[in-house]
LUMKEKE-615080 format. One record per residue (C-alpha): residue number from 0; residue in one letter; x, y, z. Coordinates in nm, 3 decimals, decimal comma, always signed. Last residue first. Layout:
<recs>
REC  num  residuo        X        Y        Z
REC  NUM        a        X        Y        Z
...
</recs>
This chain:
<recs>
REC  num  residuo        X        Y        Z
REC  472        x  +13,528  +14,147  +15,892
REC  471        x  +13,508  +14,072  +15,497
REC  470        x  +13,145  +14,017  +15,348
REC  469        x  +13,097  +13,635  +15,278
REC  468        x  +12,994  +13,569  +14,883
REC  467        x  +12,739  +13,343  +14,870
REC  466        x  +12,575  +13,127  +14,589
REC  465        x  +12,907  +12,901  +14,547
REC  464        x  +12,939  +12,830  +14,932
REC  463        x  +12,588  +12,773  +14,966
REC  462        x  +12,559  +12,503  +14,713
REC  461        x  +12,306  +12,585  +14,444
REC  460        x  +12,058  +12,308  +14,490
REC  459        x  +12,081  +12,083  +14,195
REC  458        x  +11,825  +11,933  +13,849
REC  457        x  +11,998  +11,877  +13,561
REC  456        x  +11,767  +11,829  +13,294
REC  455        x  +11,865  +11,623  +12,967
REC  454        x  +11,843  +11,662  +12,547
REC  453        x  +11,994  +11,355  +12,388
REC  452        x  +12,191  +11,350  +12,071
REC  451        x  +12,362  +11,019  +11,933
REC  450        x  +12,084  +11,011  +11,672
REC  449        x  +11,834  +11,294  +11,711
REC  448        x  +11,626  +11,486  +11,975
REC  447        x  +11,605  +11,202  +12,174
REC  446        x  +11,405  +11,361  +12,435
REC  445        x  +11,379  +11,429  +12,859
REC  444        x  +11,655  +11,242  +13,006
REC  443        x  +11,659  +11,360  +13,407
REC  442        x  +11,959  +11,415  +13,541
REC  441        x  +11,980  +11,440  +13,933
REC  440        x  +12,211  +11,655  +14,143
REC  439        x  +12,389  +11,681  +14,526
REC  438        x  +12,563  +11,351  +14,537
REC  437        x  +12,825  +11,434  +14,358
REC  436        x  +12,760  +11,806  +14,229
REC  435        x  +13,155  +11,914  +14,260
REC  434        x  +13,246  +12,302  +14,213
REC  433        x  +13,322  +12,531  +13,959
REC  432        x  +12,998  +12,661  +13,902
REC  431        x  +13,113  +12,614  +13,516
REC  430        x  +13,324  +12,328  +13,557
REC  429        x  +13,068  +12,131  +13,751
REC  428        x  +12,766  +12,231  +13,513
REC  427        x  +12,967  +12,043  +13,236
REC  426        x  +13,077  +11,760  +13,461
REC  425        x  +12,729  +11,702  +13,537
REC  424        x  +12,605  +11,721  +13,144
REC  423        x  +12,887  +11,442  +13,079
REC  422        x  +12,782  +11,250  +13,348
REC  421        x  +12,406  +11,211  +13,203
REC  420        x  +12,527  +11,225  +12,850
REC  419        x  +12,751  +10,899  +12,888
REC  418        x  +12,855  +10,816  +12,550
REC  417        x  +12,847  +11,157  +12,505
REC  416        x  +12,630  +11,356  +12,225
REC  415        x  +12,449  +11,587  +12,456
REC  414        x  +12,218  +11,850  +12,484
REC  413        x  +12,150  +12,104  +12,786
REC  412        x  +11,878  +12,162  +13,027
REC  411        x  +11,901  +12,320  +13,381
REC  410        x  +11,659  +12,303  +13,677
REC  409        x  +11,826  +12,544  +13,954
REC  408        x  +11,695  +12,478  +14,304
REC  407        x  +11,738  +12,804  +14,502
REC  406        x  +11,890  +12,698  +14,888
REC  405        x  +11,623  +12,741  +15,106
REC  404        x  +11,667  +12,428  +15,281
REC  403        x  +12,057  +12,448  +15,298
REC  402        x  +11,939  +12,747  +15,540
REC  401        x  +12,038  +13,104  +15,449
REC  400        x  +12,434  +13,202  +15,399
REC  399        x  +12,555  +13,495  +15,543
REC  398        x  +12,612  +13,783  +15,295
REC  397        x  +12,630  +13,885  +14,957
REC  396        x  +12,465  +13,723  +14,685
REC  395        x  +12,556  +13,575  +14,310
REC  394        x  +12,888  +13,417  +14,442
REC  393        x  +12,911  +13,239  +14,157
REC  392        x  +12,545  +13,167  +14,031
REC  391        x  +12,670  +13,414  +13,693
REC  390        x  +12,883  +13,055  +13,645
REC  389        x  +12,593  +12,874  +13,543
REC  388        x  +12,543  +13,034  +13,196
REC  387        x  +12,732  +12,866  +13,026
REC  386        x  +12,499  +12,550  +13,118
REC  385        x  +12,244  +12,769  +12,928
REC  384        x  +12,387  +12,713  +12,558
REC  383        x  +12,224  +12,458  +12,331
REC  382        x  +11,959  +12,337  +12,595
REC  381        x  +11,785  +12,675  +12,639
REC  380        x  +11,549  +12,568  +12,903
REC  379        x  +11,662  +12,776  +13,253
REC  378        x  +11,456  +12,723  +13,544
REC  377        x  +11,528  +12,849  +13,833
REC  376        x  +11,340  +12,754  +14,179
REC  375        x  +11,322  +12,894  +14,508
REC  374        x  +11,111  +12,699  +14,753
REC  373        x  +10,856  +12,806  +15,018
REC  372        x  +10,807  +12,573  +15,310
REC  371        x  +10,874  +12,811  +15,610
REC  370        x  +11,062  +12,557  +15,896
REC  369        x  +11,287  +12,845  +16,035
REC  368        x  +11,183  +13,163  +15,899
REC  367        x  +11,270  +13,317  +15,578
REC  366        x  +11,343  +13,695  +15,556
REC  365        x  +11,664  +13,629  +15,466
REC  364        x  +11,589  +13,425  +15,132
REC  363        x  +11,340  +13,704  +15,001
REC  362        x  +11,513  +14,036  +14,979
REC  361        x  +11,857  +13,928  +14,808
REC  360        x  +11,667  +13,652  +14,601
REC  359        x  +11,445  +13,940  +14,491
REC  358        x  +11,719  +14,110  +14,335
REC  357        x  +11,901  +13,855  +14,240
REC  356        x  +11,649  +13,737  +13,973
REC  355        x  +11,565  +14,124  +13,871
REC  354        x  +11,936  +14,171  +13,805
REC  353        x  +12,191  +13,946  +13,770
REC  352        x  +12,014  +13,662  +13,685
REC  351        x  +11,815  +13,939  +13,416
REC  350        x  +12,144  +14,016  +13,298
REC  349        x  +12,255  +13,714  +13,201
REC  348        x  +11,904  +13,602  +13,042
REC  347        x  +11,950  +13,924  +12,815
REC  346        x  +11,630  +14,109  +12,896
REC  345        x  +11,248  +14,144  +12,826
REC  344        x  +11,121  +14,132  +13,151
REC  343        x  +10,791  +14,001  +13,289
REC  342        x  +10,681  +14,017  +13,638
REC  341        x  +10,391  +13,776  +13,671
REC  340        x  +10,089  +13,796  +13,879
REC  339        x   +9,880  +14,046  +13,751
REC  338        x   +9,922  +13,901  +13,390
REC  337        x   +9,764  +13,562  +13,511
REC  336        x   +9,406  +13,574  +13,287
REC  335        x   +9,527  +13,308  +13,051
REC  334        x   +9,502  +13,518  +12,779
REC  333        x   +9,629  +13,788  +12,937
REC  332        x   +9,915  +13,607  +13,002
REC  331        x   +9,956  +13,445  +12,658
REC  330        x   +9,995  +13,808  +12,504
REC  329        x  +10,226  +13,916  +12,716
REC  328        x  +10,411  +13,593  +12,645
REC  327        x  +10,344  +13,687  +12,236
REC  326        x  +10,524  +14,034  +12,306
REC  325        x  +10,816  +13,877  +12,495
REC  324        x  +10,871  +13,544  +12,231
REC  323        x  +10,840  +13,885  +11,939
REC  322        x  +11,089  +14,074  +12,195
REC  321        x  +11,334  +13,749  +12,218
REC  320        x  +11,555  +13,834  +12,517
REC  319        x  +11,286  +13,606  +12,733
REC  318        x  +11,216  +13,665  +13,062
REC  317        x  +10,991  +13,548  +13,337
REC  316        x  +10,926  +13,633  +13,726
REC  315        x  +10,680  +13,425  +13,871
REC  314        x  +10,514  +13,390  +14,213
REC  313        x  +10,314  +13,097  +14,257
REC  312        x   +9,902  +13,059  +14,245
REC  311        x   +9,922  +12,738  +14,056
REC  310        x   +9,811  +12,927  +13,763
REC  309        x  +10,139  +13,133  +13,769
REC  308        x  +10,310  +12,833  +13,732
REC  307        x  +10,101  +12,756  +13,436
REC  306        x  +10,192  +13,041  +13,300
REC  305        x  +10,583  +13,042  +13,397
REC  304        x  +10,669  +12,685  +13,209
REC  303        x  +10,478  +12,736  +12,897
REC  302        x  +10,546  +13,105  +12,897
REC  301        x  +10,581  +13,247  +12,527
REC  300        x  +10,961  +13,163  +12,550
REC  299        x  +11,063  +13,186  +12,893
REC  298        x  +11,401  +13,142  +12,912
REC  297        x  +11,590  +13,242  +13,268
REC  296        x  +11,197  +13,123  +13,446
REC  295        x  +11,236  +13,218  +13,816
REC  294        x  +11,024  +13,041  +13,986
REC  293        x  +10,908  +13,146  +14,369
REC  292        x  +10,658  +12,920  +14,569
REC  291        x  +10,364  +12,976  +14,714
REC  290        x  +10,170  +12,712  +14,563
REC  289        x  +10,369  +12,408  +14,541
REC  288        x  +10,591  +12,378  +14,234
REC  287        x  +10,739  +12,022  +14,139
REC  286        x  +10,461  +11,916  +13,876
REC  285        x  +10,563  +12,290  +13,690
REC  284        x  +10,850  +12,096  +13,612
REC  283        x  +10,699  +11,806  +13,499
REC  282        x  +10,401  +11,950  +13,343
REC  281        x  +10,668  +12,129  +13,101
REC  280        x  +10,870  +11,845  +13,067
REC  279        x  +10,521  +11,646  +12,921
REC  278        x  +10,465  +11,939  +12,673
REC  277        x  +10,831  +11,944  +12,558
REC  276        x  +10,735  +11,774  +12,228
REC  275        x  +10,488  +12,018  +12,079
REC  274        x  +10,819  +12,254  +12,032
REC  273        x  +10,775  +12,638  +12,038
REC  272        x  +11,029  +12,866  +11,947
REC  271        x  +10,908  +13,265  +11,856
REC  270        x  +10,918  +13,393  +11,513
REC  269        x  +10,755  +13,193  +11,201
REC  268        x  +10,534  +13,018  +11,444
REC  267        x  +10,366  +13,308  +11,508
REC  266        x  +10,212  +13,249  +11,882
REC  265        x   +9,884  +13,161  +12,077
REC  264        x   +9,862  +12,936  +12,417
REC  263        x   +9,599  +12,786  +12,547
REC  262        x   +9,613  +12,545  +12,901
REC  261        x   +9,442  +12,252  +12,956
REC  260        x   +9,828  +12,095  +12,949
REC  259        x   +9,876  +12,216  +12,610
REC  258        x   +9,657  +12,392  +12,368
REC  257        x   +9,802  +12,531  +12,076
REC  256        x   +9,686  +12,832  +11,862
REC  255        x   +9,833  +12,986  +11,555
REC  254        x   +9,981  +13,262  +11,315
REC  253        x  +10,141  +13,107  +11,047
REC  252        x   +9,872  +13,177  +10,820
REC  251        x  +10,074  +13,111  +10,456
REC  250        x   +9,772  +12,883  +10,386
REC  249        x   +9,815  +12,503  +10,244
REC  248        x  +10,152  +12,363  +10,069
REC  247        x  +10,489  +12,351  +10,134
REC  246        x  +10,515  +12,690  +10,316
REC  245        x  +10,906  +12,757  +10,363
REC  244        x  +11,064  +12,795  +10,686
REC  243        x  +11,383  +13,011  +10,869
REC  242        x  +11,470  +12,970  +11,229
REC  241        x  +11,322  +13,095  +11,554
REC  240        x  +11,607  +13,055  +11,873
REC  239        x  +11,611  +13,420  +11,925
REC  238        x  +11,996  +13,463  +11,914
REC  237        x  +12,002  +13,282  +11,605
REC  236        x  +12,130  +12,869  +11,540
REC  235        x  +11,811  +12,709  +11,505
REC  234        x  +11,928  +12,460  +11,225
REC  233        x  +11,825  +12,592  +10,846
REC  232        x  +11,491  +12,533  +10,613
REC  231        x  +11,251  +12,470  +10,844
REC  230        x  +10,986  +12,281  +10,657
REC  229        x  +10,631  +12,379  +10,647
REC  228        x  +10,265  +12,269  +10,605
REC  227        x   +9,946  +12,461  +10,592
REC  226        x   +9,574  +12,346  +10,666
REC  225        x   +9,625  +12,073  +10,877
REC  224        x   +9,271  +12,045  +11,079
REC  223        x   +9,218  +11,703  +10,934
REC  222        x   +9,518  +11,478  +10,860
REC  221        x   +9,536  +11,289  +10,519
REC  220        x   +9,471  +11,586  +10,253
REC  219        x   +9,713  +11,823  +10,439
REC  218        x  +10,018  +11,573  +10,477
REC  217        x   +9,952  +11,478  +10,147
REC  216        x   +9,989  +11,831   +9,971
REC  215        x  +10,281  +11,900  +10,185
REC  214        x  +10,449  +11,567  +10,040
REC  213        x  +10,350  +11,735   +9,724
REC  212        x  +10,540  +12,052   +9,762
REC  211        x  +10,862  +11,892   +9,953
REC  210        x  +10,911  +11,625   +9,638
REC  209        x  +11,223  +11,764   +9,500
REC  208        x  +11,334  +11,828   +9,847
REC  207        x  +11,304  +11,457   +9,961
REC  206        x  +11,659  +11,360   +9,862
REC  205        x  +11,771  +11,614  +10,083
REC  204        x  +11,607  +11,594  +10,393
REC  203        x  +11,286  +11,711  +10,532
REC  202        x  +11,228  +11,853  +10,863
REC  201        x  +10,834  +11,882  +10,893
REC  200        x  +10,596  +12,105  +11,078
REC  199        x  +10,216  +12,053  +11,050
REC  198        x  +10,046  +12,376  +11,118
REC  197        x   +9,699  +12,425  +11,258
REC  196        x   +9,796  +12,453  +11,595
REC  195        x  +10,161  +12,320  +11,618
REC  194        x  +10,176  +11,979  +11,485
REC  193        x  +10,511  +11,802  +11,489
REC  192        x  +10,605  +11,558  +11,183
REC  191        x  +10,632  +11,188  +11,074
REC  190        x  +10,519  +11,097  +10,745
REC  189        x  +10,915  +11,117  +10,571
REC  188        x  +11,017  +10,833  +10,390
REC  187        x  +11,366  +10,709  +10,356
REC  186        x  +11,461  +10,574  +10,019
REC  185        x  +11,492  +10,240   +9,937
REC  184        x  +11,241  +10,313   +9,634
REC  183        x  +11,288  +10,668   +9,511
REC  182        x  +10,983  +10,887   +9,642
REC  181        x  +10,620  +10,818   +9,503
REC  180        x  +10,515  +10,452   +9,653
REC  179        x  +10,647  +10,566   +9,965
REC  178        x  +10,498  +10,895  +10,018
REC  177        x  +10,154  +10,725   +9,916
REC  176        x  +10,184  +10,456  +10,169
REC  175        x  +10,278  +10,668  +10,474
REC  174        x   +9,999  +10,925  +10,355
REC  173        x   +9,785  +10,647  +10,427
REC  172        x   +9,588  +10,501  +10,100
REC  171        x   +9,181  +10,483  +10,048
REC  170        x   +9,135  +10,827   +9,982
REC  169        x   +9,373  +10,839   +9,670
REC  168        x   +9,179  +10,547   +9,517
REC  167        x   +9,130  +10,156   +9,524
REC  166        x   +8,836  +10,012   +9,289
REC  165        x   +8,805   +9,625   +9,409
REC  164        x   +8,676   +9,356   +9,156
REC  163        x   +8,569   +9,104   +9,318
REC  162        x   +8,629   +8,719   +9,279
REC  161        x   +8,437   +8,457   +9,479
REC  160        x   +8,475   +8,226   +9,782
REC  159        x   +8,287   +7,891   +9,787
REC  158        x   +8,189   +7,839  +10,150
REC  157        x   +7,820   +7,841  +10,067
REC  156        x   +7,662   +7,990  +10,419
REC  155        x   +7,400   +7,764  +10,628
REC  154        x   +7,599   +7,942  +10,980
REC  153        x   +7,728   +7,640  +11,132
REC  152        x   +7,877   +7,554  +10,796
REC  151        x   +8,024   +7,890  +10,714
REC  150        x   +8,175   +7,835  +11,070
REC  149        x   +8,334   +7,509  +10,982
REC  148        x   +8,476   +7,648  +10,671
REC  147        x   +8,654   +7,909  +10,824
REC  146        x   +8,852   +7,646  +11,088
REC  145        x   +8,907   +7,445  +10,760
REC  144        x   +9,066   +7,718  +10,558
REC  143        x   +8,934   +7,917  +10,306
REC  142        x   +8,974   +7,918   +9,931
REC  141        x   +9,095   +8,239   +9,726
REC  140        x   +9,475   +8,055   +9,721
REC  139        x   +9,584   +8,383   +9,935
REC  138        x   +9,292   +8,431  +10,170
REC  137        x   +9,451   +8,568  +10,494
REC  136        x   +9,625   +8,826  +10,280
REC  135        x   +9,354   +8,854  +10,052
REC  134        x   +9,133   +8,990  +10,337
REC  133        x   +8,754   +8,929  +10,304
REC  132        x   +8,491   +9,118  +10,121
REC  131        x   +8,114   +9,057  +10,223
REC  130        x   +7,912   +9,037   +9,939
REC  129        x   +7,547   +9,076  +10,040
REC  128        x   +7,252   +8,904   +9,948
REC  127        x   +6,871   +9,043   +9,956
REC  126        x   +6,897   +9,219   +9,666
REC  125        x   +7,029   +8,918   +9,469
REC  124        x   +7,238   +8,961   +9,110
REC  123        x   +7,380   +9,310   +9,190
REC  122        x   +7,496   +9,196   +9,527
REC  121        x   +7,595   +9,534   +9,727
REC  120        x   +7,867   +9,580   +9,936
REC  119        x   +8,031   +9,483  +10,275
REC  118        x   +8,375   +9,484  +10,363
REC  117        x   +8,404   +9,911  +10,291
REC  116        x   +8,747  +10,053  +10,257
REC  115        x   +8,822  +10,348  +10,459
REC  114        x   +8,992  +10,178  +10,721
REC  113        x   +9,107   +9,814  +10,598
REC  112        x   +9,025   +9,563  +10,808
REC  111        x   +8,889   +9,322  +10,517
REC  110        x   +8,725   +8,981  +10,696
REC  109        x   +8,967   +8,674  +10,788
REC  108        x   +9,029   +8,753  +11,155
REC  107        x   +8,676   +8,881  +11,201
REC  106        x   +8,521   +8,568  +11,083
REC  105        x   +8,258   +8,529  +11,325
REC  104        x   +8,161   +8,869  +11,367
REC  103        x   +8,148   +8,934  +11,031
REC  102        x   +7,901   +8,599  +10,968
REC  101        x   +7,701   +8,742  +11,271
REC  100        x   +7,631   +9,121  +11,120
REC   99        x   +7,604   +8,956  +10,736
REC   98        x   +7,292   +8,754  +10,896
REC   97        x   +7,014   +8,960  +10,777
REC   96        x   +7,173   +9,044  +10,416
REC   95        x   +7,218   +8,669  +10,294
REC   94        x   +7,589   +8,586  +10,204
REC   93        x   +7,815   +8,553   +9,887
REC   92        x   +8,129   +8,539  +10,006
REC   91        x   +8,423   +8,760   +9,876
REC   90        x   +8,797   +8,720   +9,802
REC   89        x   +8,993   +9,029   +9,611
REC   88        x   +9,099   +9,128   +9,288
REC   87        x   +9,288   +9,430   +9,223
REC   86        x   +9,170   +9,774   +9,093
REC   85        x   +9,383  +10,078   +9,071
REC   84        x   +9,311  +10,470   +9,088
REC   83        x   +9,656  +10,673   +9,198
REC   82        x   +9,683  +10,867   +8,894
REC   81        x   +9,389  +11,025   +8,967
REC   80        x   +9,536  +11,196   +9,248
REC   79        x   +9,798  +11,378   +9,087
REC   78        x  +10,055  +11,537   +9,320
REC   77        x  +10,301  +11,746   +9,102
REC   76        x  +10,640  +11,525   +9,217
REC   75        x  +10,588  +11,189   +9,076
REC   74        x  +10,886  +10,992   +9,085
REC   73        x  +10,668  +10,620   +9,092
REC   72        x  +10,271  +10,706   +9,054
REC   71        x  +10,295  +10,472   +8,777
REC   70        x  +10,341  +10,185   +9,059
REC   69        x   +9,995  +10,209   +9,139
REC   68        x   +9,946  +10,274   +9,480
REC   67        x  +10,091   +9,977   +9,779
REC   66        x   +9,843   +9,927  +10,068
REC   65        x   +9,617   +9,635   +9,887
REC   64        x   +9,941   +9,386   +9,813
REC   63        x   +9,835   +9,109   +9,600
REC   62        x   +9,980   +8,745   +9,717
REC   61        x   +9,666   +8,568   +9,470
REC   60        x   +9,788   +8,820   +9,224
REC   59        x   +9,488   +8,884   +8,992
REC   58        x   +9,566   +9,279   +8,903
REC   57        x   +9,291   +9,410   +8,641
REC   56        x   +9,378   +9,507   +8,340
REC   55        x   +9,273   +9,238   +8,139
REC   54        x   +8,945   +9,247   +8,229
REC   53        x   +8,807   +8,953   +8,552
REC   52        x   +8,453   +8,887   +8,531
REC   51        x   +8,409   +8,733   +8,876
REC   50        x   +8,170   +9,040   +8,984
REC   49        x   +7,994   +9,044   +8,727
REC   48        x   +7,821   +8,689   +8,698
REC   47        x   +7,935   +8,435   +8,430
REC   46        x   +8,227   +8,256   +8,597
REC   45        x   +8,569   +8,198   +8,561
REC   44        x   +8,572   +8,408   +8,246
REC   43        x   +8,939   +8,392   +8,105
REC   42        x   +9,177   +8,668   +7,892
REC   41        x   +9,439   +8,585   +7,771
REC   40        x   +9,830   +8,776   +7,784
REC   39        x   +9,960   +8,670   +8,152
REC   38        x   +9,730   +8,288   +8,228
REC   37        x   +9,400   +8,376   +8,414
REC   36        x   +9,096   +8,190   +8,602
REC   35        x   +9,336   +7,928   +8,735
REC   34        x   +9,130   +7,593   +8,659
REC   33        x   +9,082   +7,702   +8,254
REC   32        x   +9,424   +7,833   +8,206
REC   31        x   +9,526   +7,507   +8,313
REC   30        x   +9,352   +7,296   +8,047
REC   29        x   +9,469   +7,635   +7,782
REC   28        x   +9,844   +7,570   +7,897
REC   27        x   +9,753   +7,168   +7,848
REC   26        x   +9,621   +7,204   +7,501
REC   25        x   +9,889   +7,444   +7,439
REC   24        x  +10,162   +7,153   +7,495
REC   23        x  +10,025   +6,880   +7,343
REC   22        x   +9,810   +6,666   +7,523
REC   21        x   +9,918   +6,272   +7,571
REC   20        x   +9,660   +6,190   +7,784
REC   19        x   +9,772   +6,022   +8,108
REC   18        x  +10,168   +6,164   +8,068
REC   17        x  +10,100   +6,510   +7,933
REC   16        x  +10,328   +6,617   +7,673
REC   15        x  +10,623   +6,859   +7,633
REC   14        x  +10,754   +6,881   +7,286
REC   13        x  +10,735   +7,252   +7,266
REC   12        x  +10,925   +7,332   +7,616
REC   11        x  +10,875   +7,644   +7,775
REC   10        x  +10,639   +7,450   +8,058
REC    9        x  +10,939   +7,263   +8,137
REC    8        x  +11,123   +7,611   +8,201
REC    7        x  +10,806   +7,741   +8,374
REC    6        x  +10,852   +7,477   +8,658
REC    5        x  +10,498   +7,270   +8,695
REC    4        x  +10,429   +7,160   +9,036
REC    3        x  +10,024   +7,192   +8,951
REC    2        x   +9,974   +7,509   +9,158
REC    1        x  +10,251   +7,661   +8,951
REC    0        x  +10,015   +7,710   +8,682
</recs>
């Protein structure tokens, strides 16, 4: 109706008339019912053939959206996937089979992109035509534009673009789309989470609780090789850095396999930390090493830092206090075929500096030789609290200092929520060695790990005069 520049309040009126004819008012509403194919209550045939037959309860919105559900589906917490079934009306050409290939080609911009939605189907009047489906976003007014036209002319194809009835189900939405449609509108949808193995793991907020079970049920449906889906119910706040989940939906097997950096790794999720998003620190780190050298690994987790070390042919000692991170790293190591060459302790990460780690520093750095290339390196990855644990670096050995050159390189990560992280994580690690870094350290920024939160590296050579104690005369 609007087409014709009428405003629905003069259509309202009963004593409206046309101005050439005179036509009372429902004349006119059934004149223009007649041109647009519907009017909201009656039902029109545009055309006789099937596929222009329009029921009432089909959607004819010429600005249609195809990647919105039905709204029914609104709240819904026990996922129903028959309730998502809609048809809507979109464009189509009528074209012969042999050059559908071409004509798609052609009109690429204008056909149907949508994955998991065919663009070609069958015309049940002509065998050997073909309806190929084009994009009611690019076809609003269902008439093409001049630039389209021109190529159906080229081609011998009938520009006059045709109603089709189009059957949308569960399998043809995103999971993004079907969260959306069912949780509160203006709420904040969740699709987003990490993938460990086989498990998809999510950290869902409040207002999505009520729907936790089915957003499970989505997650599993729309990504292959998700077969159970969590969400950790507390912060990581325990001595062993695991926290507490619940099993949405899919398997209560929480026992999995990762692969990262060519390298395989097994664990239960349910007790030891692992976090798909540190895979490109890890190669960074372990990027540094040249084989040969030493690493000391303060936090080792189930080894994704000291098995691929050990890999690179250099000599690893690795602890975790953790005994199920310790039992799975034993694990990982034989898995990887490097248990000969690491020394594995299952210790307090204080004590293990103190012990095994100075230990071998004590032995090692004096035997050095002028110009011998092997590095010392710590690592220490438990961001919430290791920077307290710089201070046990304080006069760790005993004796005369070895050559700046040897000096252990310590790679430490901590979070942040300064306005300057970077100089606030320095300033940190000063006070605890308690000594200056200028010019001695480099941050690195490895995540956002949430708003106003950053997770860094501090990379430094332990200065000699913190690492050594000098024996009296």
């Amino acid at each position: 109706l609007w087409r014709f520049g009428y405003s629905a309040r003069l259509l309202k009126t009963h004593h409206f008339r046309t101005a050439a004819s005179n036509t009372s008012f429902p004349a006119v509403w059934m004149l223009l019912a007649q041109d647009s194919g519907r009017i909201p209550g009656l039902f029109v045939v545009v055309k006789k053939n099937w596929f222009s037959t329009m029921p009432e309860t089909v959607e004819d919105k010429a600005n249609l959206d195809l990647y919105l559900p039905h709204p029914e589906v609104r709240g819904m917490t026990v996922l129903n996937r028959e309730a998502f079934k809609r048809t809507v009306v979109v464009p189509v050409l009528k074209v012969k089979k042999e050059i559908v290939n071409t004509l798609i080609k052609s009109l690429k911009r204008t056909v149907l992109q949508r994955p998991g939605l065919k663009r070609v189907v069958e015309d049940p009047e002509d065998e050997d035509s073909r309806l190929v489906i084009l994009d009611p976003h690019k076809i609003p007014e269902f008439s093409l534009g001049e630039s389209e036209q021109e190529v159906l002319k080229q081609l011998n194809v009938s520009s006059e673009v045709s109603k089709y009835n189009l059957e949308l189900t569960y399998e043809n939405f995103k999971s993004e789309e079907i969260l959306r449609a069912v949780l509160p509108e203006g709420q904040e949808v969740t699709s987003g989470f990490s993938r460990v193995g086989h498990i998809a793991h999510l950290n869902l907020r409040d207002h999505q609780l009520p729907y936790r079970h089915l957003i499970g049920q989505v997650l599993i449906d729309k990504n292959p090789g998700i077969t159970c889906v969590v969400n950790k119910t507390n912060i990581i706040d325990s001595t062993y850095r695991n926290f507490q989940m619940e099993v949405l939906a899919g398997e209560s097997n929480l026992v999995t396999k990762v692969k990262e950096n060519n390298i395989m790794y097994e664990l239960d999720f349910s007790k030891v930390y692992w976090n798909p998003r540190l895979s490109t620190e890890h190669g960074r780190i372990v990027e540094l090493l040249k084989p040969g050298d030493v690493l000391f690994d303060v936090f080792a987790g189930i080894g994704p830092f000291a098995i691929p070390a050990a890999k690179k042919k250099c000599h690893v000692f690795a602890n975790d206090l953790n005994p199920e991170s310790y039992k799975w790293f034993l694990h990982n190591c034989k898995l990887n075929k490097v248990d000969n060459k690491i020394k594995a302790f299952n210790m307090d990460g204080r004590d293990f500096l103190l012990g095994p780690a100075r230990e071998e520093l004590s032995k090692e750095l004096p035997l050095l030789k002028e110009g011998q290339k092997t590095s010392f390196h710590i690592v220490m990855n438990l961001p919430a609290s290791a920077i307290e644990f710089l201070d046990v670096f304080r006069h760790l050995l005993v004796g005369e200092p070895c050559s700046t050159a040897a000096l252990p390189t310590v790679h430490c990560y901590g979070f942040s929520k300064h306005d300057d992280p970077a100089k606030d994580i320095q300033e940190r690690a000063e006070a605890s060695l308690g000594t200056s870094l200028a010019g001695r350290c480099s941050t690195y920024l490895v995540r956002n790990v949430a708003p106003n939160k950053e997770m860094l590296c501090l990379s430094f050579q332990i200065p000699a005069d913190v690492l050594y104690k000098r024996p009296c005369p």
